[in-house]
TIVEXZA-243001 format. One line per 5 residues: number of its first residue (from 1); their letters; for each residue z, x, y of N, C-alpha, C. Coordinates in nm, 3 decimals. Each point is the difference from the previous one (the first is absolute). Last residue first. Layout:
TIVEXZA-243001
NUM> A> Z,X,Y,Z,X,Y,Z,X,Y | ...;
END
This chain:
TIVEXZA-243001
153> XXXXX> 1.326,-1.323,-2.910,0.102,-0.068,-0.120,-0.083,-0.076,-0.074 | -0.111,0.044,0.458,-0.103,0.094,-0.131,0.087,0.004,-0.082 | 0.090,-0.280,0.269,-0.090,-0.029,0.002,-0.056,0.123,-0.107 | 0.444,-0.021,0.145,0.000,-0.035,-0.019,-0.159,-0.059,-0.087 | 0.036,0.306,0.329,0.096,0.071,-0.103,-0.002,-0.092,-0.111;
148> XXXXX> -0.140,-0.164,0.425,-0.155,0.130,-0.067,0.128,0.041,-0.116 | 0.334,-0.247,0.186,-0.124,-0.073,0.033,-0.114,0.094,-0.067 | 0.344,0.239,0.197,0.040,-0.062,-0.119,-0.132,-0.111,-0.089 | -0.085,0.266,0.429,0.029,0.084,-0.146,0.063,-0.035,-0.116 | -0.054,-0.289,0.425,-0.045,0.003,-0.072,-0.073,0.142,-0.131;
143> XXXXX> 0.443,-0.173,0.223,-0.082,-0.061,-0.073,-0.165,0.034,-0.034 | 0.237,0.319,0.244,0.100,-0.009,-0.145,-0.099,-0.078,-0.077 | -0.191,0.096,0.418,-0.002,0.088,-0.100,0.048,-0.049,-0.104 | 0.007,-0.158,0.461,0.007,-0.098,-0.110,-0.039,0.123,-0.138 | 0.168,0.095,0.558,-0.056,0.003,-0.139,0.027,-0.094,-0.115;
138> XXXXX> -0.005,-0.044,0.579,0.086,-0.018,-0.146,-0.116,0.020,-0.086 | -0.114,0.168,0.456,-0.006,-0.155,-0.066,0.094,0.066,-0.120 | 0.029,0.277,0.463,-0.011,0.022,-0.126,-0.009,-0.122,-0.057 | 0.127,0.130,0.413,-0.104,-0.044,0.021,-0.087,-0.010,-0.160 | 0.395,0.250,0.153,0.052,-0.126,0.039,-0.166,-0.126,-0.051;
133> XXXXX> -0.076,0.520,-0.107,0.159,-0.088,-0.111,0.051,-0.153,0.054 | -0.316,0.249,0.248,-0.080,-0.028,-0.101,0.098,-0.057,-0.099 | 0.148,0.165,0.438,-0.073,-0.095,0.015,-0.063,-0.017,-0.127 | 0.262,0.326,-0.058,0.032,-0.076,0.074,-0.050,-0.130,0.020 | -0.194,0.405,-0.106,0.066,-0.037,-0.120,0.044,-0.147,0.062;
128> XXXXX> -0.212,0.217,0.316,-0.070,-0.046,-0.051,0.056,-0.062,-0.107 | 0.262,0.269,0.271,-0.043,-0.135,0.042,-0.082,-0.097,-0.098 | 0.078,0.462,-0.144,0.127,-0.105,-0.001,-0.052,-0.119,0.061 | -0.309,0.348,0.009,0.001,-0.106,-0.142,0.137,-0.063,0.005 | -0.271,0.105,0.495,0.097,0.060,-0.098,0.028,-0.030,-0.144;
123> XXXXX> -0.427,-0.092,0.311,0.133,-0.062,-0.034,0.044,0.093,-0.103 | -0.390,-0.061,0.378,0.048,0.101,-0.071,0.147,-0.049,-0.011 | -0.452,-0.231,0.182,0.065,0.010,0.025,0.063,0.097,-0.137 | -0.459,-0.140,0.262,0.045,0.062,-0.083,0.177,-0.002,0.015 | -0.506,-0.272,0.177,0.108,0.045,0.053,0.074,0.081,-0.155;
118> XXXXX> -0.490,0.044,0.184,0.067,-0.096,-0.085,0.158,0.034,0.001 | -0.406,0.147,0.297,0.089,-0.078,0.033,0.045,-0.113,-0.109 | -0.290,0.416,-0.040,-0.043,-0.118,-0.009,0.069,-0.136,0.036 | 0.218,0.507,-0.031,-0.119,-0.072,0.064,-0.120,-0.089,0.048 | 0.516,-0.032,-0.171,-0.063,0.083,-0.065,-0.208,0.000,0.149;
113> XXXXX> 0.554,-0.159,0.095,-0.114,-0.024,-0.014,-0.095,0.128,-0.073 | 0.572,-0.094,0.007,-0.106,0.045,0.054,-0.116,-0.088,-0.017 | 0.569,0.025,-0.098,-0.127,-0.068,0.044,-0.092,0.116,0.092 | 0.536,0.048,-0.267,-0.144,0.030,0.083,-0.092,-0.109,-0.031 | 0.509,-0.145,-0.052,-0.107,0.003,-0.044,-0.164,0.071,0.098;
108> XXXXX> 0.600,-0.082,-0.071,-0.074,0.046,0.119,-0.130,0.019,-0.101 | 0.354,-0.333,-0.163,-0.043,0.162,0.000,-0.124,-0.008,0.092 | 0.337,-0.391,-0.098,-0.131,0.018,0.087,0.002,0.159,0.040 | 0.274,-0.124,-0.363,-0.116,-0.067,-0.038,-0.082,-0.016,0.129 | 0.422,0.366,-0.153,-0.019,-0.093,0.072,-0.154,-0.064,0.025;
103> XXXXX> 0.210,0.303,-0.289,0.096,-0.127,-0.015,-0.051,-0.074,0.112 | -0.361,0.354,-0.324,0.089,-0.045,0.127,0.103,-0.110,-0.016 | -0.238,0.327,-0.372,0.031,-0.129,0.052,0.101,0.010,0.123 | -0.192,0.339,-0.287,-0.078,-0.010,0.101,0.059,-0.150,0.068 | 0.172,0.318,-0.374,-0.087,-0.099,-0.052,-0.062,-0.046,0.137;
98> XXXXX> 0.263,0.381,0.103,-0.018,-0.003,-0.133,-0.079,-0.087,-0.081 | 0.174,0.027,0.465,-0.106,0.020,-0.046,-0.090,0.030,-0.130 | 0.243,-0.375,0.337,0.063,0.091,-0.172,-0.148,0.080,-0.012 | 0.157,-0.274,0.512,-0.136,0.068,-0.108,0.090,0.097,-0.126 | 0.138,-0.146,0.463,0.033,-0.091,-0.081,-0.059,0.012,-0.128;
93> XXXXX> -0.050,0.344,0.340,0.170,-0.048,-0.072,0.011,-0.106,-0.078 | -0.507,0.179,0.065,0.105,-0.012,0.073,0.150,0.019,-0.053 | -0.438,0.227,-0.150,0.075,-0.059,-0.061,0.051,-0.026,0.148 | -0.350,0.330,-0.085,-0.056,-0.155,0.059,0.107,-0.091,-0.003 | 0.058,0.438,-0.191,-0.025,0.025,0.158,-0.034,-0.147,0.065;
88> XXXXX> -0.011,0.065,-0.489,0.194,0.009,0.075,-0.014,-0.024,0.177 | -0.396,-0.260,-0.270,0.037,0.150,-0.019,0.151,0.002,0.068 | -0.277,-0.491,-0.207,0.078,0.102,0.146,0.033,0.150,-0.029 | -0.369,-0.323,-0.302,0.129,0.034,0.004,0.051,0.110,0.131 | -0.387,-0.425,0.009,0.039,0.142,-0.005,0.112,0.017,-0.045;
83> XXXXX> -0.408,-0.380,0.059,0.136,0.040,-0.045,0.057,0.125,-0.023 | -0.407,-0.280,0.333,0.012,0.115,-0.114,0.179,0.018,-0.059 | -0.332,-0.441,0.218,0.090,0.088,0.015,0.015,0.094,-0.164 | -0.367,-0.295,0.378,0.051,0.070,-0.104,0.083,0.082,-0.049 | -0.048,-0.477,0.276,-0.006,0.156,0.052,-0.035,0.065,-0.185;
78> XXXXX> -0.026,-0.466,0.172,0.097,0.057,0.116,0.006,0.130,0.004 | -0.450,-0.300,-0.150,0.139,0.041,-0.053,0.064,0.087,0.085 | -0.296,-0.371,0.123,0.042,-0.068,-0.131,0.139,0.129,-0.025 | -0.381,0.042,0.259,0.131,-0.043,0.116,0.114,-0.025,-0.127 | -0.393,0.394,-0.061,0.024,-0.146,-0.005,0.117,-0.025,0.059;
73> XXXXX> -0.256,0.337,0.231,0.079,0.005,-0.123,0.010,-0.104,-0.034 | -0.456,0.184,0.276,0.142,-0.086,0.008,0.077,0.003,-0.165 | -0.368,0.376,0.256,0.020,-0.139,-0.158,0.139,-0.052,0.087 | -0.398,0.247,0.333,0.126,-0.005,-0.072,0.100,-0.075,-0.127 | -0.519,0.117,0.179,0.075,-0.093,0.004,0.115,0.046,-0.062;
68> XXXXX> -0.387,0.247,-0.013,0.022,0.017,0.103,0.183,-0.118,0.046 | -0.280,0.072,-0.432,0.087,0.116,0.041,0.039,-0.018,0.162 | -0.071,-0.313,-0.395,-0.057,0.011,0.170,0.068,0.088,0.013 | 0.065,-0.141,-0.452,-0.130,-0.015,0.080,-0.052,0.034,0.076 | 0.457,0.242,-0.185,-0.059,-0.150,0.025,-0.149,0.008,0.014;
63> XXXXX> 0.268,0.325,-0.366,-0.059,0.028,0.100,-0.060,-0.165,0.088 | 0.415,0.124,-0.346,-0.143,-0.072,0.027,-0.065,0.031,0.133 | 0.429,0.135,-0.346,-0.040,0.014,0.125,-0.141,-0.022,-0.017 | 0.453,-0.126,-0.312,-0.147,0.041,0.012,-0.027,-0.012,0.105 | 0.471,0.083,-0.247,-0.047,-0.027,0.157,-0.166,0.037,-0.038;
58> XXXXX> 0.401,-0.079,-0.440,-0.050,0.108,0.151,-0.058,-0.099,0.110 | 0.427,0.021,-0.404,-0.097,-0.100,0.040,-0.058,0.102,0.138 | 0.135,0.255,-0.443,0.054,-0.094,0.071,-0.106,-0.079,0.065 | -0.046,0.353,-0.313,0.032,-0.137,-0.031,0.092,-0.083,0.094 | -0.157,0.428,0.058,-0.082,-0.029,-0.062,0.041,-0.115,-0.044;
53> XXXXX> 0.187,0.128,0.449,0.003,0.106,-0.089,-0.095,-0.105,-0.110 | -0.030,-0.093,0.454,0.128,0.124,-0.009,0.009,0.055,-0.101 | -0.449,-0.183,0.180,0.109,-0.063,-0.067,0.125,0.111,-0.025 | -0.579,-0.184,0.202,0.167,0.118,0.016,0.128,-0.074,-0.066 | -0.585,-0.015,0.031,0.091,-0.083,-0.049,0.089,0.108,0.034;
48> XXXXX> -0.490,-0.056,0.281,0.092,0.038,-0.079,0.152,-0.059,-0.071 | -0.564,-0.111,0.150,0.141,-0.065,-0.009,0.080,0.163,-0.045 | -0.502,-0.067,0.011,0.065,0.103,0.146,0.155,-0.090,-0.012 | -0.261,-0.278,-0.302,-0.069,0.095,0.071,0.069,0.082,0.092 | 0.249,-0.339,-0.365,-0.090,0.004,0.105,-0.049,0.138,0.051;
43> XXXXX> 0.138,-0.084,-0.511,0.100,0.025,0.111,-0.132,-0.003,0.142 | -0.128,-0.348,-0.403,0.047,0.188,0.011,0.056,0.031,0.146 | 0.101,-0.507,-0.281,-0.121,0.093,0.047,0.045,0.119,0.032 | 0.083,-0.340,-0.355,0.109,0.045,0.057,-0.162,0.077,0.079 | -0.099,-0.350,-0.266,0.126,-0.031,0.108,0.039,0.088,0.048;
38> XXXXX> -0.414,0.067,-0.228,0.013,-0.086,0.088,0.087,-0.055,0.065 | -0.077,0.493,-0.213,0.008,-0.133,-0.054,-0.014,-0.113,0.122 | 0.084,0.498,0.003,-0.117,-0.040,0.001,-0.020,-0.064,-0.065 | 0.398,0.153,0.174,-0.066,-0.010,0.060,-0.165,-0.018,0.002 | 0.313,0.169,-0.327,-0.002,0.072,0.119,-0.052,-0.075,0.124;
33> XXXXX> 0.118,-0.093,-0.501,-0.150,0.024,0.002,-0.026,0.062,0.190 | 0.400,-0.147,-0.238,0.014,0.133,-0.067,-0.182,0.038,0.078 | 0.333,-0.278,0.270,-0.039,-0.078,-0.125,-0.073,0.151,-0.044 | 0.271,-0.080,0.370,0.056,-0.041,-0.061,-0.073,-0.026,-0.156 | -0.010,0.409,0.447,-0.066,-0.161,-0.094,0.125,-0.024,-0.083;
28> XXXXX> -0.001,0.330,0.475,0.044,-0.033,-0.165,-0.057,-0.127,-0.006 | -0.100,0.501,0.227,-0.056,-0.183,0.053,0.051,-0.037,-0.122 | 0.214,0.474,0.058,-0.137,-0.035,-0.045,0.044,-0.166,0.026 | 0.175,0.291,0.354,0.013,-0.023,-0.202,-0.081,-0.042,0.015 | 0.220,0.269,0.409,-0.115,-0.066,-0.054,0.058,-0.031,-0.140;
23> XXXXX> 0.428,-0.012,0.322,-0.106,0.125,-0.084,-0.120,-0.090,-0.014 | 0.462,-0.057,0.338,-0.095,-0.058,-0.146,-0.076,0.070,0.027 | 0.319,0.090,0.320,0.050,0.044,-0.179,-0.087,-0.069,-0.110 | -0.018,-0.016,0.531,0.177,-0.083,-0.074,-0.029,0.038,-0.127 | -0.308,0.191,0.210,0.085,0.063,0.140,0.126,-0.088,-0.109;
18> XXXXX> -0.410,-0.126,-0.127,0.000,0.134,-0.088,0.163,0.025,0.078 | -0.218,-0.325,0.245,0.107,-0.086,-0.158,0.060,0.134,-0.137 | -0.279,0.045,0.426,0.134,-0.033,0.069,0.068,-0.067,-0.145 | -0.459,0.211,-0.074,0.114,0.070,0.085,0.135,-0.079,0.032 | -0.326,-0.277,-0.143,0.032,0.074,-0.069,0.090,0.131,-0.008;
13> XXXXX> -0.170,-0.287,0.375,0.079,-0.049,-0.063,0.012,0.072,-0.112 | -0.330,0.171,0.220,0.142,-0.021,0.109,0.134,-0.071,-0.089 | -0.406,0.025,-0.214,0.040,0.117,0.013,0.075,0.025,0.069 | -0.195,-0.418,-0.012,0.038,-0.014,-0.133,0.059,0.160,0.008 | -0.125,-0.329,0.438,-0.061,0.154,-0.044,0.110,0.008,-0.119;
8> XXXXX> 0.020,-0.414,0.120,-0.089,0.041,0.083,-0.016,0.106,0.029 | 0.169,-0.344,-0.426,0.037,0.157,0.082,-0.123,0.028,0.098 | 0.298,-0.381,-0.329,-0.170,0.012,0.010,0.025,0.058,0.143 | 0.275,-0.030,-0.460,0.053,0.005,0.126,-0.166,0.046,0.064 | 0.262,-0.171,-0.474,-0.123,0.036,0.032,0.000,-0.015,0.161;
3> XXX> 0.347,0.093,-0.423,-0.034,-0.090,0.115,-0.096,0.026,0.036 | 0.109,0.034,-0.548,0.016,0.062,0.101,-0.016,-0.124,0.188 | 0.077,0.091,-0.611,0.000,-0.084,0.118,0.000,0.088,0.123;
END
């Protein structure tokens, strides 16, 4: 999976995403034939893909239409945010730095713009833990590992 971010010079932006630590990779498919089947198509023309490391989720850079026209970001998303673990030097007082979790939940959050004016935001993994444990649906695992358990019995 990746995002697909439509870039009014694709080398300006590649630079500024190399600058936070994603690397080229190879254009990932999902299907063994690469891109030369009818659902999955081949990585676009002059696109590059960046991704922090080989199985995570990356950033495809698309060169727009109009080179002259600036791309608009969609309004739809508030930002893209990167999850980081805090170093000692980045730690406030309220900050464990040992597992990265803050005690206090309006952590001072960088914000930037990448050059294509997509907004970017940078979250500590405590916050992030945080907000993902309150925001968590109830697992139903038990039943249904009991349930498929039952069925192949």
């Amino acid at each position: 999976m990746f995002v697909a971010i439509s870039c009014q010079n694709v080398k300006q932006s590649q630079d500024f995403y190399q600058q936070l630590g994603f690397v080229p990779q190879e254009y990932p498919y999902c299907r063994p034939n690469k891109g030369m089947g009818q659902f999955e198509p081949p990585q676009p023309k002059n696109s590059v893909y960046l991704a922090p490391s080989k199985n995570g989720m990356g950033i495809l850079l698309l060169q727009a239409l109009n080179k002259k026209v600036t791309p608009k970001p969609n309004p739809a998303i508030q930002s893209l945010n990167i999850v980081y673990q805090p170093t000692v030097g980045e730690a406030s007082t309220s900050t464990n730095v040992a597992d990265g979790i803050s005690n206090n939940d309006d952590d001072e959050l960088l914000r930037v713009k990448d050059p294509s004016s997509v907004p970017i935001t940078f979250e500590p993994i405590g916050s992030f833990s945080r907000v993902e444990q309150r925001t968590r649906i109830a697992s139903t695992t038990t039943t249904t590992t009991t349930t498929t358990t039952a069925m192949i019995s």
